[in-house]
The first five atom37 places (N, CA, C, CB, O) and aatype in JSON, in Angstrom:
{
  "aatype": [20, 20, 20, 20, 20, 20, 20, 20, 20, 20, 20, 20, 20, 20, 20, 20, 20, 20, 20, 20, 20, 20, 20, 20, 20, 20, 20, 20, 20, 20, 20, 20, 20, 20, 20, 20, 20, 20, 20, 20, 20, 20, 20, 20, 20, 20, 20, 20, 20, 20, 20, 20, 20, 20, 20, 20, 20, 20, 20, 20, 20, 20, 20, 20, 20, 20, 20, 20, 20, 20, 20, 20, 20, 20, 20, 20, 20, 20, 20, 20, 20, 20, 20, 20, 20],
  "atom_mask": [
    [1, 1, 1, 1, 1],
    [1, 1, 1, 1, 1],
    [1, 1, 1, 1, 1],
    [1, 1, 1, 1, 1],
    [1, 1, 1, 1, 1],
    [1, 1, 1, 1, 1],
    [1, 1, 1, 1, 1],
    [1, 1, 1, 1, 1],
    [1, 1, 1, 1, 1],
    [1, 1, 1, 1, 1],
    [1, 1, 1, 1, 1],
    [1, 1, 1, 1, 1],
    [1, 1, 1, 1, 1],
    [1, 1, 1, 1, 1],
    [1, 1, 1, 1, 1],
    [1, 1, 1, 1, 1],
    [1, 1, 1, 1, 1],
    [1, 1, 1, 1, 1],
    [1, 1, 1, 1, 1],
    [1, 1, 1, 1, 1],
    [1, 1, 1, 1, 1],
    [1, 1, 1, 1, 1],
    [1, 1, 1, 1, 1],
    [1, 1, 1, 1, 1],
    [1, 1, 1, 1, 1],
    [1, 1, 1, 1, 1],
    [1, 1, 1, 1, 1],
    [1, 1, 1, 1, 1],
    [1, 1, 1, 1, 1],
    [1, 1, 1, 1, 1],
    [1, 1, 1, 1, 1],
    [1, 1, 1, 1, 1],
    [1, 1, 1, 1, 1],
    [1, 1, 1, 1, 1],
    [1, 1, 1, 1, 1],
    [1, 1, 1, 1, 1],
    [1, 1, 1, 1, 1],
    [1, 1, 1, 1, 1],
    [1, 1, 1, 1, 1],
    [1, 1, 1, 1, 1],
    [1, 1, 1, 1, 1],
    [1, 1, 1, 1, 1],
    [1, 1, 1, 1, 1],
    [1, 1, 1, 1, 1],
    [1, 1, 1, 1, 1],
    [1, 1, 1, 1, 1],
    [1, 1, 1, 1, 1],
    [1, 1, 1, 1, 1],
    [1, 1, 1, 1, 1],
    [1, 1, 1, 1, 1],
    [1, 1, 1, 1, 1],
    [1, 1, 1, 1, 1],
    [1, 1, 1, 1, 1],
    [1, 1, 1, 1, 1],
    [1, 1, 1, 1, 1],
    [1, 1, 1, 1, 1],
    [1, 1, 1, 1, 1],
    [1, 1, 1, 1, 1],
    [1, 1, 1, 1, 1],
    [1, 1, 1, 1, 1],
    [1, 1, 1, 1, 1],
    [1, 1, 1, 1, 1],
    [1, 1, 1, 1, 1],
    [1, 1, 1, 1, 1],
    [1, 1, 1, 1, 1],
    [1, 1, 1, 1, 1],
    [1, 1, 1, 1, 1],
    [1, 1, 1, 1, 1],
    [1, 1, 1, 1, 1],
    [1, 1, 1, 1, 1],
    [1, 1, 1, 1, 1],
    [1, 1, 1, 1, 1],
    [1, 1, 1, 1, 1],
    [1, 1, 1, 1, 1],
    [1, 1, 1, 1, 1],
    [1, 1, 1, 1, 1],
    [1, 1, 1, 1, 1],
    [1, 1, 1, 1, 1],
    [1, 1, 1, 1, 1],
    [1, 1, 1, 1, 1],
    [1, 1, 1, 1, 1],
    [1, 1, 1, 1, 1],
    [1, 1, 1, 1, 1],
    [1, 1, 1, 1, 1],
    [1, 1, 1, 1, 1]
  ],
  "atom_positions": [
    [[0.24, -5.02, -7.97], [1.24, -4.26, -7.28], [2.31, -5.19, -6.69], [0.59, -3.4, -6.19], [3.45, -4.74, -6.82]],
    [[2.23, -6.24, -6.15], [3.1, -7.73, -5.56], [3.96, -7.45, -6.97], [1.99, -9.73, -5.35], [3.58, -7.39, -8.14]],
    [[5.12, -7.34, -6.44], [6.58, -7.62, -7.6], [7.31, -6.3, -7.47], [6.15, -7.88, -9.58], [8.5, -6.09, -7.2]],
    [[6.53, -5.62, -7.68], [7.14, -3.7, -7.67], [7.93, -3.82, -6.1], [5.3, -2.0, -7.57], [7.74, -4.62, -5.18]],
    [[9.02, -2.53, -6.24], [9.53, -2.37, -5.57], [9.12, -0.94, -5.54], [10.6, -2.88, -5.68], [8.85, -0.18, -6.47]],
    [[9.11, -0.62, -3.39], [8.7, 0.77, -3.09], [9.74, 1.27, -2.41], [7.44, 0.94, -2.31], [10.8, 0.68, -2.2]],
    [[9.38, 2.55, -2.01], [10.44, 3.1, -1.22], [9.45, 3.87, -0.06], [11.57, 4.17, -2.18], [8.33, 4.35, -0.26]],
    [[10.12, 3.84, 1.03], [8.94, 4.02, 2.15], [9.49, 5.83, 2.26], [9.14, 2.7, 4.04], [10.65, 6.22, 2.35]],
    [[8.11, 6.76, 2.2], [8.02, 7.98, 2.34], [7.8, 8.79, 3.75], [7.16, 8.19, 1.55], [7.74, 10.01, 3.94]],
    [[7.69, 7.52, 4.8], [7.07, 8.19, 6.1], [7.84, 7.1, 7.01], [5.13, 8.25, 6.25], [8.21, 6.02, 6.55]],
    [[8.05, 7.49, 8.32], [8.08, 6.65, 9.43], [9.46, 7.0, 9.72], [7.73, 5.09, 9.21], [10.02, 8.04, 9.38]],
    [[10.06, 5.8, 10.54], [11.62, 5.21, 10.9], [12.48, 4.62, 9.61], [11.48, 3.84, 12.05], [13.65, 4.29, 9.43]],
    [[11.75, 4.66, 9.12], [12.27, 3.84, 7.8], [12.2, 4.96, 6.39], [11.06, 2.3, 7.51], [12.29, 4.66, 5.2]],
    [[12.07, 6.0, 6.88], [11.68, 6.82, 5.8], [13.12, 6.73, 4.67], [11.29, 8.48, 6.47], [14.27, 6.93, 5.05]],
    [[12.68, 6.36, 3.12], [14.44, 6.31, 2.34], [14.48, 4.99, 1.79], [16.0, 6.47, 3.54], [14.76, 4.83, 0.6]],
    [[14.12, 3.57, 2.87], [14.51, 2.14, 2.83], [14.02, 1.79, 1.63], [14.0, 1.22, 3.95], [13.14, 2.47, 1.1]],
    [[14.49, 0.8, 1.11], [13.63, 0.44, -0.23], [12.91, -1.24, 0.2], [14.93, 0.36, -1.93], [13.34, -1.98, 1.09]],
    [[12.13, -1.42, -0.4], [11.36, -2.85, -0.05], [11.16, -3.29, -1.32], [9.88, -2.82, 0.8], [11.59, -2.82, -2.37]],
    [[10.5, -4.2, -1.12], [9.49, -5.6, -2.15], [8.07, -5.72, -1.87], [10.0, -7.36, -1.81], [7.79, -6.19, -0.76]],
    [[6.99, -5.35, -2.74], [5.67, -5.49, -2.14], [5.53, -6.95, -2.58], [4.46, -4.4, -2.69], [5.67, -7.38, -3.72]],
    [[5.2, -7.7, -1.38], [5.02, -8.94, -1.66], [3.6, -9.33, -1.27], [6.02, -9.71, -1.04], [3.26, -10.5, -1.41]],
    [[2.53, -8.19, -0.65], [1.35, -8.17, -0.99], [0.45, -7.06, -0.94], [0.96, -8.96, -0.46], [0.97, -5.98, -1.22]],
    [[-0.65, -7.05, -0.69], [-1.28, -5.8, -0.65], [-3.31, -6.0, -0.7], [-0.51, -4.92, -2.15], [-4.09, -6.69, -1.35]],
    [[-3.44, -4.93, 0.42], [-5.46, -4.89, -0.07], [-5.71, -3.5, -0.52], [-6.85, -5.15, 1.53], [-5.31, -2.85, -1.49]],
    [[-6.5, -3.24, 0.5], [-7.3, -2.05, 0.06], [-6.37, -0.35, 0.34], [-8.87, -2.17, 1.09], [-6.15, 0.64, -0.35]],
    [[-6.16, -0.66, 1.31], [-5.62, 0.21, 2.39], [-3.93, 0.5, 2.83], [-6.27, -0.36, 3.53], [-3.42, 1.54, 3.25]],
    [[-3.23, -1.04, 2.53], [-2.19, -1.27, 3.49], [-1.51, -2.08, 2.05], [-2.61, -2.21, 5.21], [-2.27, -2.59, 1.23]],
    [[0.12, -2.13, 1.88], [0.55, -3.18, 1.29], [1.48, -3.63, 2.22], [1.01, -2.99, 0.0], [1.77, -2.85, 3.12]],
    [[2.13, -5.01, 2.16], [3.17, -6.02, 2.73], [4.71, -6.01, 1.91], [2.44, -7.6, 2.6], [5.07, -6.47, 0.82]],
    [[5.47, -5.18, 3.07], [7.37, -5.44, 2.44], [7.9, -6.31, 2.9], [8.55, -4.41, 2.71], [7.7, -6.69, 4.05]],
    [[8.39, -6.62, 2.42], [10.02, -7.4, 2.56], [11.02, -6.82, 1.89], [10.14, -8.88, 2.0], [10.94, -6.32, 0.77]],
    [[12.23, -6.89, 2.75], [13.55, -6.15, 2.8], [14.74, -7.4, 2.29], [13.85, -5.49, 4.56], [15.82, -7.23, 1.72]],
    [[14.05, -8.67, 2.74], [14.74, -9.62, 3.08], [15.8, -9.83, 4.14], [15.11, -9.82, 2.2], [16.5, -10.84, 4.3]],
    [[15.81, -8.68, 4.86], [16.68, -8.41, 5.96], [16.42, -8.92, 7.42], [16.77, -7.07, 6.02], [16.79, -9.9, 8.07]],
    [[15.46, -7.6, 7.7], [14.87, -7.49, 8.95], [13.6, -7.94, 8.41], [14.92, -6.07, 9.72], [13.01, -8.9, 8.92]],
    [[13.23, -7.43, 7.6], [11.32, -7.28, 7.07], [11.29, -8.66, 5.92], [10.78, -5.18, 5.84], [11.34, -8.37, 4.72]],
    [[11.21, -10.01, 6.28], [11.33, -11.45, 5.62], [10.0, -11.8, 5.13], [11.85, -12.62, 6.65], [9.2, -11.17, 5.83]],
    [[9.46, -12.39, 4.41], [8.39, -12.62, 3.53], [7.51, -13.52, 4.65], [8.87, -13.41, 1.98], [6.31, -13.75, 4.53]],
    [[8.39, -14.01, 5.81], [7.45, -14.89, 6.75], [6.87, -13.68, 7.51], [8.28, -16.16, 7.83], [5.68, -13.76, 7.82]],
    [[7.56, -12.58, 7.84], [6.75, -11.69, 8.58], [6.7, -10.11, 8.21], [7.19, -11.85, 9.92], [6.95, -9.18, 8.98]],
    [[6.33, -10.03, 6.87], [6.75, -8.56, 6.15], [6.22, -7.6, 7.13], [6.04, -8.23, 4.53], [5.84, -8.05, 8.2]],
    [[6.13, -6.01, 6.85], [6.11, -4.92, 7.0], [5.04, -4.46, 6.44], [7.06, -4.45, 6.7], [5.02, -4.48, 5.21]],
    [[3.72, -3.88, 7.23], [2.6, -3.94, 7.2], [2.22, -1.88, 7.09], [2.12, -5.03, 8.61], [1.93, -1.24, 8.11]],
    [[2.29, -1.42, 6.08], [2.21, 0.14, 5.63], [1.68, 0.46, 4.76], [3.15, 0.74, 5.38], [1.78, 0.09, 3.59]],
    [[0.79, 1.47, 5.41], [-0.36, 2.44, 4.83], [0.38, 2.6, 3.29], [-0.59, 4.18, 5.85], [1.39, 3.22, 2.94]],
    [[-0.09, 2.2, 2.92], [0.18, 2.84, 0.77], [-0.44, 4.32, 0.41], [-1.05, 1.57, -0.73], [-0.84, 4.75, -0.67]],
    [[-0.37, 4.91, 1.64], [-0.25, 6.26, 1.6], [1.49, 6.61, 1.96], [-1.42, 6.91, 2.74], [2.2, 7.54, 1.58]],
    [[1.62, 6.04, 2.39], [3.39, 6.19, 2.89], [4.53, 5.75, 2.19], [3.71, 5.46, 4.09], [5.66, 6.16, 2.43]],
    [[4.21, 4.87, 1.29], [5.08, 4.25, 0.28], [5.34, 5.4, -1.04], [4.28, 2.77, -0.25], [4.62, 6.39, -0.98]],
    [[6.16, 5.34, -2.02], [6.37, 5.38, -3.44], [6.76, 4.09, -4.08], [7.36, 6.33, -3.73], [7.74, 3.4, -3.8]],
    [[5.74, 3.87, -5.08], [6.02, 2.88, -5.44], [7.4, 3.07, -6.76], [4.63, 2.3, -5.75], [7.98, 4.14, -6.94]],
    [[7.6, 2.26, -7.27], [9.29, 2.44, -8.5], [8.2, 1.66, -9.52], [11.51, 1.19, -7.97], [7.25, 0.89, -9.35]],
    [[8.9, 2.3, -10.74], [8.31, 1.93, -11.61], [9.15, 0.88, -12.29], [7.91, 2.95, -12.27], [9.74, 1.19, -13.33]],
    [[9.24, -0.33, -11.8], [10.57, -1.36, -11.89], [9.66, -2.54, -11.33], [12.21, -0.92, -10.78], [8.55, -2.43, -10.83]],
    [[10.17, -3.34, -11.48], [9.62, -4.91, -11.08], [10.69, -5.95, -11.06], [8.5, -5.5, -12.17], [11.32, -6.22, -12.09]],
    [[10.94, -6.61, -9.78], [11.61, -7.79, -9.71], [11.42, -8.72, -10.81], [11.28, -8.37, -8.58], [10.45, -8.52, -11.54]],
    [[12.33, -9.9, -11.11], [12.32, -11.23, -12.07], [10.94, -11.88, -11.64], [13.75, -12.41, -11.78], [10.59, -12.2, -10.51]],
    [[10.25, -11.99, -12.81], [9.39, -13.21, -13.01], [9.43, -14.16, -12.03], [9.7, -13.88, -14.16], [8.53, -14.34, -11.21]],
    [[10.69, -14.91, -12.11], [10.68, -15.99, -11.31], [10.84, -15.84, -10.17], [11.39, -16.76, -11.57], [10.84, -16.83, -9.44]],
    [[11.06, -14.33, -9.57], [11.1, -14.2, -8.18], [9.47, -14.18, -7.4], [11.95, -12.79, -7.95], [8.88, -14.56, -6.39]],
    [[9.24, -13.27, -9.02], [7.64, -12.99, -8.24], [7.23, -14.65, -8.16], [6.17, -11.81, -9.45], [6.85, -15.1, -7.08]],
    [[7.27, -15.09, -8.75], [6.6, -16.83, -9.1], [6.81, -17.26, -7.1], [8.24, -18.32, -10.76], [5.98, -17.59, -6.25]],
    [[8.18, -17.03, -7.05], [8.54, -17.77, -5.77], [8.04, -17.55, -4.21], [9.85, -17.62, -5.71], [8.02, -18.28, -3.22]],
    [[7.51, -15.71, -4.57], [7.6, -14.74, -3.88], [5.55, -15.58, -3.29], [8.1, -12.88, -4.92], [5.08, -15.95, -2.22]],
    [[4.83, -15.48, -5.12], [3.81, -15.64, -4.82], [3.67, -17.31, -4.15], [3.07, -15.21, -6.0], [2.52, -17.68, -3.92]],
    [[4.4, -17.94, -3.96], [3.87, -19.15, -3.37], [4.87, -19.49, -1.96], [3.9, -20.44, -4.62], [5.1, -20.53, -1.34]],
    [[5.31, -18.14, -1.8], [5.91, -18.13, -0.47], [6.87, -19.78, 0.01], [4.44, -17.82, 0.6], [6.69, -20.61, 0.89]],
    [[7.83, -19.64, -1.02], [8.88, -20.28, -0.92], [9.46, -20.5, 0.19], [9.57, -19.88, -1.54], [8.71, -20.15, 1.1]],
    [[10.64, -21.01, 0.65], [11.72, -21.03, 1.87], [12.79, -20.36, 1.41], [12.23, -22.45, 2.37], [12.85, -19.86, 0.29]],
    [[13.59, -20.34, 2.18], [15.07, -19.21, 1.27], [14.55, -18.54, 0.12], [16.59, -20.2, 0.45], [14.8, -18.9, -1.03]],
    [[13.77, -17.48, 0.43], [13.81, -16.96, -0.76], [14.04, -15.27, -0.1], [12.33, -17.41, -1.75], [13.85, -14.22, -0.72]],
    [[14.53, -15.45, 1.39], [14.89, -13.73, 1.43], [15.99, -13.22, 1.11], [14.83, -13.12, 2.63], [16.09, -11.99, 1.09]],
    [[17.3, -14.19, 0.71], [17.94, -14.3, 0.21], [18.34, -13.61, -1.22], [17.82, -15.16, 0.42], [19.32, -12.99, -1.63]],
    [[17.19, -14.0, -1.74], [17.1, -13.73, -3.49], [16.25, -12.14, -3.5], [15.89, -15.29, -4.52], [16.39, -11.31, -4.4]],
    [[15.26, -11.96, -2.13], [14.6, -10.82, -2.32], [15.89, -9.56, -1.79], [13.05, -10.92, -1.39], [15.75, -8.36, -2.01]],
    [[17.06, -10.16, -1.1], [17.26, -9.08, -0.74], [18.9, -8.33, -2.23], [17.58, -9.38, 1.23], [19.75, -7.46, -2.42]],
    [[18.37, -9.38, -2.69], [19.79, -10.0, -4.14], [18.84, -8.44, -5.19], [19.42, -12.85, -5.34], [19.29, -7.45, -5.76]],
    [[17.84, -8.81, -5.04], [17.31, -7.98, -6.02], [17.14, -6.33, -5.78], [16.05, -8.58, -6.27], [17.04, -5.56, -6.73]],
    [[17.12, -6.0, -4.71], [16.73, -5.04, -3.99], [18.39, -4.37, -4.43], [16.14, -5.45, -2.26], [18.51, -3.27, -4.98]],
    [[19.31, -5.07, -4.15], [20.71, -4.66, -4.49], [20.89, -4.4, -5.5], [21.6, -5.36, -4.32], [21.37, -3.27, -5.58]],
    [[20.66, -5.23, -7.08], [20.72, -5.13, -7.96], [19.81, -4.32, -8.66], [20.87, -6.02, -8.16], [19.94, -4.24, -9.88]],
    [[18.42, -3.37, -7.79], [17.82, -2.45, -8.42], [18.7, -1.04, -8.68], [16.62, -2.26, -7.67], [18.28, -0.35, -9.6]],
    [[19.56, -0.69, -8.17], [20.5, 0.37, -7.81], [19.09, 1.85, -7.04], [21.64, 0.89, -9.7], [19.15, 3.08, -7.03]],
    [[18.26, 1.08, -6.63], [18.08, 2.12, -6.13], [18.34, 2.33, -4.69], [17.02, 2.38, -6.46], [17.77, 3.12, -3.94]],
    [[18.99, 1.77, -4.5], [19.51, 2.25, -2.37], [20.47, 3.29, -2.92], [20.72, 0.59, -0.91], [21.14, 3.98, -2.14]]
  ]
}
């Protein structure tokens, strides 16, 4: 699921689109690259999300998974270039 992009179905944020940059059982981790940054993502029930049936670049996920520096930059590059906001 890490790479997909969701769109949050519940809360304050209901509409926003994110980056799952992780996930367990229960809960996955966004980043917006905005407010919600890969050092301290956004922690929501995956009952509340829709996930998109779309996936960020390879090489983002690559960067994403080894938790790079500047890389909210590029997460929030992609999020733009999904056209889904």
């Amino acid at each position: 699921m890490t790479g997909k992009f969701a769109i949050s179905r519940a809360g304050h944020d209901k509409g926003n689109v994110y980056v799952v940059v992780a996930a367990d059982d229960k809960y996955v981790y966004l980043a917006d690259g905005r407010l919600k940054t890969l050092a301290a993502p956004k922690k929501k029930n995956i009952r509340h999300i829709q996930i998109v049936n779309q996936t960020i670049a390879d090489d983002l996920l690559v960067r994403i998974q080894n938790k790079e520096a500047n890389i909210n930059d590029a997460i929030k590059y992609a999020i733009k270039q999904s056209n889904l906001i």
